[in-house]
N, C-alpha and C positions, 0 to 999 in steps of 0.2 A: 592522424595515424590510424592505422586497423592494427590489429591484431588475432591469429590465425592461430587457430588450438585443432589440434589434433583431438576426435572425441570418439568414445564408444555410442554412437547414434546412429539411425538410419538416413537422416536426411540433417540439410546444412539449415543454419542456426544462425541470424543476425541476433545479434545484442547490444544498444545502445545502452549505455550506465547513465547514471544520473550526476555521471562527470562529464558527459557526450562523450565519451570514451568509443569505440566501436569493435567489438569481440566476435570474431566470426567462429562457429565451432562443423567442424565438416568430417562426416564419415571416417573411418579410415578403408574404407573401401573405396573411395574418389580420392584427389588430386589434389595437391593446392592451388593448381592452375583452374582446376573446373569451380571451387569456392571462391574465387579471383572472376572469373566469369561472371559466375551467379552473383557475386558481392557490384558489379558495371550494372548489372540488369538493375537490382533493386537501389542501386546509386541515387534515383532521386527520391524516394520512400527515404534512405538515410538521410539524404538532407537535410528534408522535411522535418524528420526525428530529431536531428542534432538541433538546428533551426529553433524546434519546441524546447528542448531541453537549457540550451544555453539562454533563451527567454525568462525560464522557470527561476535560474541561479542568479540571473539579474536584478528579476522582481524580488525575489527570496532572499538576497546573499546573508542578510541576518538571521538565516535560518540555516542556509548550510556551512553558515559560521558559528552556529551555537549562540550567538547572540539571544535570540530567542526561540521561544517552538509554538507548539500551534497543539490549542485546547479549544475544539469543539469548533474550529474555526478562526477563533482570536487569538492574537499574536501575541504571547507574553513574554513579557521579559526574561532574561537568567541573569541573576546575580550572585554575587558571593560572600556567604560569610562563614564564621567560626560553629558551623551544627555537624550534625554526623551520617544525614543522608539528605536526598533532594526532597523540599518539603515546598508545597503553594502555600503563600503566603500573603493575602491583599492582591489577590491576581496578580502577581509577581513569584517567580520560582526561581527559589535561591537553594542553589547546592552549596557543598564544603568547599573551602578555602584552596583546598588542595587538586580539585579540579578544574580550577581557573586555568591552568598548566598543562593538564594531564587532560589531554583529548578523548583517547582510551578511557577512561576513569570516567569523565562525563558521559559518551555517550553510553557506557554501563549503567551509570546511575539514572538517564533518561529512560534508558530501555526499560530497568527496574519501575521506577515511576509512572509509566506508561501501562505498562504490564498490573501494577494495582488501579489506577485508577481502571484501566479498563475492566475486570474482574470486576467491578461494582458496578460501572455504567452497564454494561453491555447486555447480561443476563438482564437486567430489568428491561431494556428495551426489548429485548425477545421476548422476553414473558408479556408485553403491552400487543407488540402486534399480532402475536400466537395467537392471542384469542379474541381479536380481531377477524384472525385471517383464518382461523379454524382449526390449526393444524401445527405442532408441536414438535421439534426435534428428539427423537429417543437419546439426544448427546449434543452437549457443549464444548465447546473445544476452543480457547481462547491461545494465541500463541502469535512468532512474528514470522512467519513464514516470506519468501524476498520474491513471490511473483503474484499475488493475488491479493484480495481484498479479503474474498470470502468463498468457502466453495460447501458445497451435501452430497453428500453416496449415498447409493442403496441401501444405505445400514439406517437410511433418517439423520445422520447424526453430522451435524453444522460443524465446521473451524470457521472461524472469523479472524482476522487478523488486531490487536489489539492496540496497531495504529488508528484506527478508526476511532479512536474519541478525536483525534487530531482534526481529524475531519470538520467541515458545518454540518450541524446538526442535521440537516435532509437529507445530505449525502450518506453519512453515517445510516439513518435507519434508509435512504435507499437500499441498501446494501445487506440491510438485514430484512428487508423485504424479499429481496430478491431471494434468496436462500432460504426464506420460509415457503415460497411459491415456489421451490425446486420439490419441497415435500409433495405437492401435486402434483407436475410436472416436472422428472426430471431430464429437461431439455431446456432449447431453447427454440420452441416451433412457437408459432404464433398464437396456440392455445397459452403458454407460457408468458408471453410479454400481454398478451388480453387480462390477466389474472394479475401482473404485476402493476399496470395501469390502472388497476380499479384503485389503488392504494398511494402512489404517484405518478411523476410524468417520468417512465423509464429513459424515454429518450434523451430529456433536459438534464437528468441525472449523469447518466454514460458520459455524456458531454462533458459535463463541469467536471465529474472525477477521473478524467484524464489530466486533467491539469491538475493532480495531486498525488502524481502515480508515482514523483521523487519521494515522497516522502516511504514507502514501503521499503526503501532500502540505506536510509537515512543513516539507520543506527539499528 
């Protein structure tokens, strides 16, 4: 099934969810016939997408069933017992009793959990490769933001998204690579990806963190 949203935008908008849902969003200066059109044209691109994503819930479904979540790459458990917020525990993470039930409730308490650890992890790995790499954000900005990994402005100053401990650890600092090397170049010309190779393989990178791009809208 698609689904066709009327939006304040200039140009039409596929969006597949990480339920292979498929959300089209179109001008309201065009048609629904002409987003109907354009949604035939790009028909095999959705494919392909849904294809990937219905893969991803296959491999994962004890992940997009809360069964377990993903620290640094490894897959840990969720368990429950009688405490009063989600705590690791023996590489095991057991929240309260009362979110066995309460979906809502859990992924609060993940996102919560996520959101500390990250705040710990994260700035130490920018402080590692900053001075590595030479060059330093005027601002940290840790949060969960539902389309990006990582992004820098003109101001210097980094958001990172604070699902990235979930990540394997290369991907993770890919990523904070990548946005330490926007402080030099902020694009993405060829000067840009020369400067991020000297540090990993951006390409190998890009690659594998697509198949982890469910998890940014997870919870």
């Amino acid at each position: 099934m698609i689904n066709y949203f009327e939006a304040d935008r200039r140009t039409i908008k596929i969006e597949v969810t990480n339920k292979a849902e498929v959300n089209v969003y179109y001008p309201k200066s065009t048609s629904i016939k002409n987003a109907q059109n354009f949604v035939i044209k790009k028909q095999a691109w959705i494919e392909k997408k849904r294809r990937e994503i219905l893969c991803n819930i296959s491999n994962n479904a004890d992940i997009f069933d809360f069964k377990s979540i993903l620290l640094l790459g490894e897959k840990i458990e969720i368990t429950y017992e009688d405490i009063n917020k989600i705590t690791l525990i023996n590489r095991v993470l057991v929240a309260p009793k009362h979110m066995e039930k309460d979906t809502n409730a859990l992924k609060k308490g993940l996102k919560a959990f996520i959101s500390k650890f990250a705040a710990e992890l994260l700035p130490q790995c920018m402080s590692y490769f900053a001075e590595i790499i030479g060059k330093s954000p005027a601002k940290i900005a840790i949060s969960h933001p539902r389309s990006m990994w990582g992004s820098c402005n003109d101001r210097k100053e980094i958001r990172l998204n604070a699902k990235l401990v979930m990540l394997p650890k290369e991907l993770m600092e890919y990523v904070v690579i990548h946005e330490l090397c926007h402080l030099k170049e902020l694009n993405h010309s060829e000067i840009f990806w020369r400067e991020v190779n000297k540090f990993c393989d951006a390409s190998n990178c890009r690659k594998q963190l697509k198949e982890y791009n469910y998890l940014i809208t997870l919870f």
